[in-house]
N, C-alpha and C positions, 0 to 999 in steps of 0.2 A: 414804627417804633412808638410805643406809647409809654410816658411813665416818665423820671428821672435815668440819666443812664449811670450807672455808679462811678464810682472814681476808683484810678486803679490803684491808687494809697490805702485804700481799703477793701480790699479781695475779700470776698464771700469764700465760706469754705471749702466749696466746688471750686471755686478757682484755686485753690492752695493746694488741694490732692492733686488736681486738675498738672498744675506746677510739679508736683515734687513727681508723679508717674511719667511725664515728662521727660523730666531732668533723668530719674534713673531709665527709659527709653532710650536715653539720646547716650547715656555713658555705658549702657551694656551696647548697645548700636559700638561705640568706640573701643570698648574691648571685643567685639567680634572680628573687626580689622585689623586691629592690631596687637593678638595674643600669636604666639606661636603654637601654640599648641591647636590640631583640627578638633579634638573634641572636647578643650574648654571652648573654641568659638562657637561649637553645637549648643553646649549649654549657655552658654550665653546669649545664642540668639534664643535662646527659650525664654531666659527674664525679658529681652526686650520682648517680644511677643504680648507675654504676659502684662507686661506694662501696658503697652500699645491696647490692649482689653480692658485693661482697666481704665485707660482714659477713654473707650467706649462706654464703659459702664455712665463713668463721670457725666458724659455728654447724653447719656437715656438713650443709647441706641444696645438695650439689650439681645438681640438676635444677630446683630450685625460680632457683639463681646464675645459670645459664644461658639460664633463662627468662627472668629477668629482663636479658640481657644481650641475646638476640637478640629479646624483644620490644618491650621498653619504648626499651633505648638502639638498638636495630636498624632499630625500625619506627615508634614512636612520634615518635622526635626528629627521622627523617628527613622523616618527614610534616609534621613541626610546619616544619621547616625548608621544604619544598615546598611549605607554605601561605603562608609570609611572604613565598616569590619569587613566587610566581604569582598572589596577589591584590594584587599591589604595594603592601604594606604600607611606612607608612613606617621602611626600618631605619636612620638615626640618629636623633638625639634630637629630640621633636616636645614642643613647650612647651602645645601645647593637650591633652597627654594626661594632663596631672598636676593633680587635683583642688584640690590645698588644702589636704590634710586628712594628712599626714605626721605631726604632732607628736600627732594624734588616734588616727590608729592603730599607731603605736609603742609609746603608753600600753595602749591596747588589748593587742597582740599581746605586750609584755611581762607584764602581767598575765593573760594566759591561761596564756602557756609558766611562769610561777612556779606558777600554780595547776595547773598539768597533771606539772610536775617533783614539786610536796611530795605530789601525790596517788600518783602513782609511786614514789617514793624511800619516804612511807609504807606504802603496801602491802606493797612488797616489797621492804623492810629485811632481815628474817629468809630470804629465801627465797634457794636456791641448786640450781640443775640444771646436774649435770654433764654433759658434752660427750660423748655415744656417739655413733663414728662409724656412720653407714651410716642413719640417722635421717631424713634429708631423699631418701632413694633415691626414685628415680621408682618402683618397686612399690610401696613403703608410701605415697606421696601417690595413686598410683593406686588403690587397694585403698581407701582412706580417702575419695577421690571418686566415685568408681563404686559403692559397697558401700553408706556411708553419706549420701552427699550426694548422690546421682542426681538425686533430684528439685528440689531447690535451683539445681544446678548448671544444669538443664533450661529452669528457668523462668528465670533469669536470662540465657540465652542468646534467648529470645526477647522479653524485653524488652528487650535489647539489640539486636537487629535490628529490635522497633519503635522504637524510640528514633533506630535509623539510619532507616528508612523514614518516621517523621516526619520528621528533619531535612531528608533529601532534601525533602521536599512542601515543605517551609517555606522553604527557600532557594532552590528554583527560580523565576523571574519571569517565565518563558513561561506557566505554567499559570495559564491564567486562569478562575474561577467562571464558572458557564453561569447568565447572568440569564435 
C-alpha cells in the first residue's frame, strides 16, 4: 500500500455507486425471499443480478459484469422463468406454501446478517485497495484459471454434469427398476 489511504467521511464516487448498487442488491436480494408472488421474485432476482454487475463494473472487472449479465440474468432467470410456465406452477399467491415459521426466521436471518456484518466491518476496518483499472480483464482471469486453477476448475465441471445426470435419473418417472 503506497500513498495516503482515504477516510471514509469522504467517499470517492466509486465508492457512492459502489454503496448505492449495493444497497439496491441487497433490497432486491430481500424482495426475492420475501414476495409472494414466483414471478415477481424472478424479476427481482434479475435487478439484483443486474446490480451485482454493476458493482462489477464499479470494481474494473469488466468480463467477470458481463458474465454475469448474460449468464446468470440471460440464462439462468430465463429458465427459472420457463420452469414456472411449464410445470404450472402456482404463480399467484397460494396459502398452502407458507409454513408458520416468519417470526422464527426473521430472528434467525437478522441474527446471522449482524453476525456476518461485525465479522466484516471487524476485519476489514483498516483495510483499503485501490481501484486499477484493467484488473478484472478476461487475460488476467484467464491466465489465473487456466495456469493456476485447471484442476479445480476440471473437477467441478464434472461434478457439475453428475450432478445434472443425476437429476435427470431422479426426475424422470418412466424409468422404471428391473425387478
Amino acid at each position: 500500500m503506497t500513498g495516503a489511504v482515504p477516510s471514509y467521511l469522504s467517499p470517492t464516487g466509486q465508492e457512492i455507486v459502489f454503496l448505492l448498487l449495493g444497497v439496491l442488491a441487497v433490497g432486491s436480494a430481500l424482495l426475492v425471499v420475501t414476495t409472494r408472488q414466483l414471478v415477481h421474485a424472478a424479476l427481482w432476482l434479475v435487478v439484483c443480478f443486474g446490480a451485482l454487475a454493476g458493482c462489477y463494473l464499479v470494481l474494473t472487472a469488466e468480463f467477470v459484469a458481463w458474465v454475469q449479465v448474460l449468464i446468470y440474468v440471460g440464462a439462468v432467470v430465463v429458465l427459472l422463468l420457463f420452469g414456472i410456465m411449464l410445470t404450472r406452477a402456482p404463480i399467484g399467491r397460494a396459502a398452502d406454501l407458507d409454513s408458520g415459521n416468519r417470526a422464527v426466521a426473521a430472528v434467525v436471518a437478522l441474527a446471522t446478517a449482524a453476525v456476518l456484518v461485525t465479522v466484516v466491518v471487524d476485519g476489514f476496518r483498516t483495510a483499503y485497495a485501490p481501484l486499477d483499472p484493467g484488473r478484472g480483464s478476461a487475460e488476467e482471469l484467464g491466465a489465473g484459471i487456466f495456469r493456476t486453477w485447471v484442476l479445480p476448475f476440471e473437477a467441478l465441471s464434472v461434478l457439475l454434469l453428475a450432478a445434472l445426470v443425476g437429476a435427470i435419473v431422479i426426475s424422470r418417472t418412466d424409468i422404471r427398476g428391473r425387478d
